[in-house]
C-alpha positions as protocol buffer text, in pm:
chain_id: "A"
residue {
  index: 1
  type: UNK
  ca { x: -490 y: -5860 z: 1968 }
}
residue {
  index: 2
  type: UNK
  ca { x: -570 y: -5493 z: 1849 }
}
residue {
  index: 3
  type: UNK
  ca { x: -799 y: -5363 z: 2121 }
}
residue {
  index: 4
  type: UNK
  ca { x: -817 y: -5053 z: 1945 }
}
residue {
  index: 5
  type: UNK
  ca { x: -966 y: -5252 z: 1636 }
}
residue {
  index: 6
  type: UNK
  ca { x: -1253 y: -5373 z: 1882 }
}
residue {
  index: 7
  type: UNK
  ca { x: -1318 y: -5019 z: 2040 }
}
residue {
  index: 8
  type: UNK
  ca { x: -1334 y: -4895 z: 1709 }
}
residue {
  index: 9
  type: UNK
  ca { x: -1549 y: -5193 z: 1580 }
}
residue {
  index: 10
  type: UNK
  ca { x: -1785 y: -5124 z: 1890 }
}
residue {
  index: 11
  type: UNK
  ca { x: -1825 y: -4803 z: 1870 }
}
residue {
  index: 12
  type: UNK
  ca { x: -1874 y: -4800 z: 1499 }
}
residue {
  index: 13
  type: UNK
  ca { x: -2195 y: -5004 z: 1608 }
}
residue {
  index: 14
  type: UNK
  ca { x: -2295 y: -4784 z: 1863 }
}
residue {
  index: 15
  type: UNK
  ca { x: -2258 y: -5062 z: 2137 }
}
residue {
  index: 16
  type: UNK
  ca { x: -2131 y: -5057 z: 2512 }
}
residue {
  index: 17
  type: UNK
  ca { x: -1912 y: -5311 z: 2649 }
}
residue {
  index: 18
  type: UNK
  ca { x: -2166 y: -5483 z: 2817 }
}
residue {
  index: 19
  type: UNK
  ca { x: -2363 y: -5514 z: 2505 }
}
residue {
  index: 20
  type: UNK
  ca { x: -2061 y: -5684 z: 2329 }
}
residue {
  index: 21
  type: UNK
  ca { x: -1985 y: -5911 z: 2639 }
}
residue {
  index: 22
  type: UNK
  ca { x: -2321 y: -6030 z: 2647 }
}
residue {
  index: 23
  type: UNK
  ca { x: -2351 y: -6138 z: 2300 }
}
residue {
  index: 24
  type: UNK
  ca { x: -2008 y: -6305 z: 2317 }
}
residue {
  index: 25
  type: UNK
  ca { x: -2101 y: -6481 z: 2661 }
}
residue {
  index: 26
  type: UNK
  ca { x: -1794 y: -6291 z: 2899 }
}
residue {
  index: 27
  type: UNK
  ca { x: -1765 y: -6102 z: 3128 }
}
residue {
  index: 28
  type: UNK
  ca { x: -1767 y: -5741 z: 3099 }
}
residue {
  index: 29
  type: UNK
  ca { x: -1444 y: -5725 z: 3223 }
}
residue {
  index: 30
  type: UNK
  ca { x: -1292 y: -5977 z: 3009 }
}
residue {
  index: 31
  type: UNK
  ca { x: -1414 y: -5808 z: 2682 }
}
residue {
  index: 32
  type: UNK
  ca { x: -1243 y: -5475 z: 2875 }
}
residue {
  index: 33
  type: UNK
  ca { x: -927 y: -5623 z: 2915 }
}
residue {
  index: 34
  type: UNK
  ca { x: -953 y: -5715 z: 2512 }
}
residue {
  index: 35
  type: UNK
  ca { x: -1006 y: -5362 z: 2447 }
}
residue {
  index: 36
  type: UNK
  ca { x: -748 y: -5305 z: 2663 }
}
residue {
  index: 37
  type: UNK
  ca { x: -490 y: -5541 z: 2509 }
}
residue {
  index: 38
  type: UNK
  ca { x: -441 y: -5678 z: 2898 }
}
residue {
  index: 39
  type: UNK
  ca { x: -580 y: -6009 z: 2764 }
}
residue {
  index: 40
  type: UNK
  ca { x: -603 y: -6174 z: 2460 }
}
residue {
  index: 41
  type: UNK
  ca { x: -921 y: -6388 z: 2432 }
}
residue {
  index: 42
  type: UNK
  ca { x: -917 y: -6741 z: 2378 }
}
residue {
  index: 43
  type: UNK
  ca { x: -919 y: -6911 z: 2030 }
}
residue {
  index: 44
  type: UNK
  ca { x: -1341 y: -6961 z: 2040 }
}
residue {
  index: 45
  type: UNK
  ca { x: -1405 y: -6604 z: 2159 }
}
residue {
  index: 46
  type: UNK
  ca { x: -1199 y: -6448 z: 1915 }
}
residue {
  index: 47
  type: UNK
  ca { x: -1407 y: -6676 z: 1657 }
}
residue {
  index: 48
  type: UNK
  ca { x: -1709 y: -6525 z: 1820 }
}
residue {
  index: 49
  type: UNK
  ca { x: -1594 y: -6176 z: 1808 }
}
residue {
  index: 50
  type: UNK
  ca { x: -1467 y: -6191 z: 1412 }
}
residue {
  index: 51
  type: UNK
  ca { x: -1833 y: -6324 z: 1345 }
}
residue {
  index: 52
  type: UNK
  ca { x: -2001 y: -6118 z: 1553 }
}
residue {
  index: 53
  type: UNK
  ca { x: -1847 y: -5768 z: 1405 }
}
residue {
  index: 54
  type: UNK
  ca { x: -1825 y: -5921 z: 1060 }
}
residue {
  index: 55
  type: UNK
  ca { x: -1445 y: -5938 z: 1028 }
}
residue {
  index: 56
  type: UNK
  ca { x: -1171 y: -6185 z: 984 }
}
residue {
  index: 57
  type: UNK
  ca { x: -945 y: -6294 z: 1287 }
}
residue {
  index: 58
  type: UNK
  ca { x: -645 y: -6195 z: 1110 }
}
residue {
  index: 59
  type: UNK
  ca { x: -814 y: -5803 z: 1098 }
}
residue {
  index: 60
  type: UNK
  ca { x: -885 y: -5831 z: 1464 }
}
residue {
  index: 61
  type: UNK
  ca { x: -504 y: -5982 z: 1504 }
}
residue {
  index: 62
  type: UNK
  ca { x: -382 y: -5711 z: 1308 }
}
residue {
  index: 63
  type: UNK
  ca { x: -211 y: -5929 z: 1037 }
}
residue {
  index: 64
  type: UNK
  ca { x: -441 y: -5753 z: 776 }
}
residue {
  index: 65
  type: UNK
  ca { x: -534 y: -5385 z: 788 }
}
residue {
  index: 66
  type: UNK
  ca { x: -843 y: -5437 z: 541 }
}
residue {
  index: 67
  type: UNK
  ca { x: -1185 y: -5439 z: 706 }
}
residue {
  index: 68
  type: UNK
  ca { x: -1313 y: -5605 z: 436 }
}
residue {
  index: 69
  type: UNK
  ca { x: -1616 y: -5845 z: 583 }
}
residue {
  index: 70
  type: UNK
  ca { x: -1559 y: -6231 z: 609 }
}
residue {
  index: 71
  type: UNK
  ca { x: -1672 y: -6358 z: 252 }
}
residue {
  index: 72
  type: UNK
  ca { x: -1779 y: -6665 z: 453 }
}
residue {
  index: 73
  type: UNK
  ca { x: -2008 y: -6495 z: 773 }
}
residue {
  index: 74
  type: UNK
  ca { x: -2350 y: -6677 z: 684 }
}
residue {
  index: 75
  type: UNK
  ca { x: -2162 y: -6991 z: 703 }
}
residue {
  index: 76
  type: UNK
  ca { x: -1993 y: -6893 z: 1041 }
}
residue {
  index: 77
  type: UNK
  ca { x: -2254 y: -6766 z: 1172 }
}
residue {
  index: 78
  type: UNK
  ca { x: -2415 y: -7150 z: 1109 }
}
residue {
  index: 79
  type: UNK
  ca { x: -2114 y: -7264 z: 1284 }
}
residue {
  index: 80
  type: UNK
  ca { x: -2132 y: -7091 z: 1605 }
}
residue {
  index: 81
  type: UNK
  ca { x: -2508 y: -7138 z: 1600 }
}
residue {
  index: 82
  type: UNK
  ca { x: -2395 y: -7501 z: 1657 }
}
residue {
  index: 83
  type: UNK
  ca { x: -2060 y: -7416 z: 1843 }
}
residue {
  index: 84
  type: UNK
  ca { x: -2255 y: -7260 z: 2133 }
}
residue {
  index: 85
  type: UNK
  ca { x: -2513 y: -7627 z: 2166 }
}
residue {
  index: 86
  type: UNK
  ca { x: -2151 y: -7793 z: 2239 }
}
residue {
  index: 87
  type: UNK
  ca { x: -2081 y: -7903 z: 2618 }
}
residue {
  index: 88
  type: UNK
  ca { x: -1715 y: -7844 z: 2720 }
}
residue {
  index: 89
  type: UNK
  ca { x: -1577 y: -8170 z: 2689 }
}
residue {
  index: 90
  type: UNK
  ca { x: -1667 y: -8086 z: 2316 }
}
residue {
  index: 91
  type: UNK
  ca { x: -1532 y: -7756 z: 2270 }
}
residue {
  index: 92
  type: UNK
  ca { x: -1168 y: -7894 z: 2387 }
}
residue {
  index: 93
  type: UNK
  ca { x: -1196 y: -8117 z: 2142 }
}
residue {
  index: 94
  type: UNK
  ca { x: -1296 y: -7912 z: 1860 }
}
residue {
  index: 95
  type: UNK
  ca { x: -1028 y: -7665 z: 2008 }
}
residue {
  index: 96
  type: UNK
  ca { x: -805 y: -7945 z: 1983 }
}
residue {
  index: 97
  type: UNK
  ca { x: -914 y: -8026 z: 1589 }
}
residue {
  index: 98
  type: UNK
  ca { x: -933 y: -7648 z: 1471 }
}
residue {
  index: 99
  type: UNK
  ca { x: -558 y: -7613 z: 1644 }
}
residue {
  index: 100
  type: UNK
  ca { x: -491 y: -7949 z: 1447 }
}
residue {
  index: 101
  type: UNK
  ca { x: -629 y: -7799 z: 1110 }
}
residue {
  index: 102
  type: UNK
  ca { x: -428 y: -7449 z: 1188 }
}
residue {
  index: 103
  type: UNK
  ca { x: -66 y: -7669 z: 1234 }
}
residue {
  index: 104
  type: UNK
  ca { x: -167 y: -7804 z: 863 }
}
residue {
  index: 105
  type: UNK
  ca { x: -208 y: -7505 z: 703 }
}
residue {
  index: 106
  type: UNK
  ca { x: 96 y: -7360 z: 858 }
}
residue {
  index: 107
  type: UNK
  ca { x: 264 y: -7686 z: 710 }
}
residue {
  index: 108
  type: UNK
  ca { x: 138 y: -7664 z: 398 }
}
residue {
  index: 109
  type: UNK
  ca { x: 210 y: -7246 z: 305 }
}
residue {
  index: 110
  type: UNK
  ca { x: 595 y: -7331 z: 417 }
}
residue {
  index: 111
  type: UNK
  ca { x: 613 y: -7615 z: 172 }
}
């Protein structure tokens, strides 16, 4: 994770950590120790935090150094809407599926 990606990204917004946390649903400290790079944030939050600043995961992962917006956000932003209804039996499953989906891809761009 690039923490200074989300300081920047934060700040950019005028937002304080707390601000940020809330609308991600951690802790204050946990989005801290993002910015930090003490942490790195599980697959689902860093879903929520690409969508939330308007970015792709790979920006925030710092495999691409574009900022360029997701071309896909009102789409994701339909998908968390429905991600955050889920229980948590549900969300290790579709952890399990998007992990699944992830392996494929990898499979498919060495082939």
């Amino acid at each position: 994770m690039c923490g200074s990606r989300l300081i920047a990204l934060r700040k950019a917004r005028g937002l304080k950590i707390e601000d940020v946390a809330s609308e991600l649903g951690v802790s204050a400290r946990a989005y801290y120790s993002y910015e930090n790079d003490e942490r790195d944030p599980s697959t689902l939050t860093l879903a929520k935090i690409a969508i939330f600043f308007g970015v792709s995961a790979d920006y925030l992962i710092g495999i691409e150094n574009k900022i360029s917006p997701s071309q896909n956000s009102d789409e994701l932003n339909n998908i968390m809407n429905l991600v955050t209804k889920l229980g948590d039996e549900e969300l290790l499953l579709l952890r399990d599926y998007l992990k699944y989906l992830y392996w494929k891809l990898e499979q498919r761009n060495h082939n």
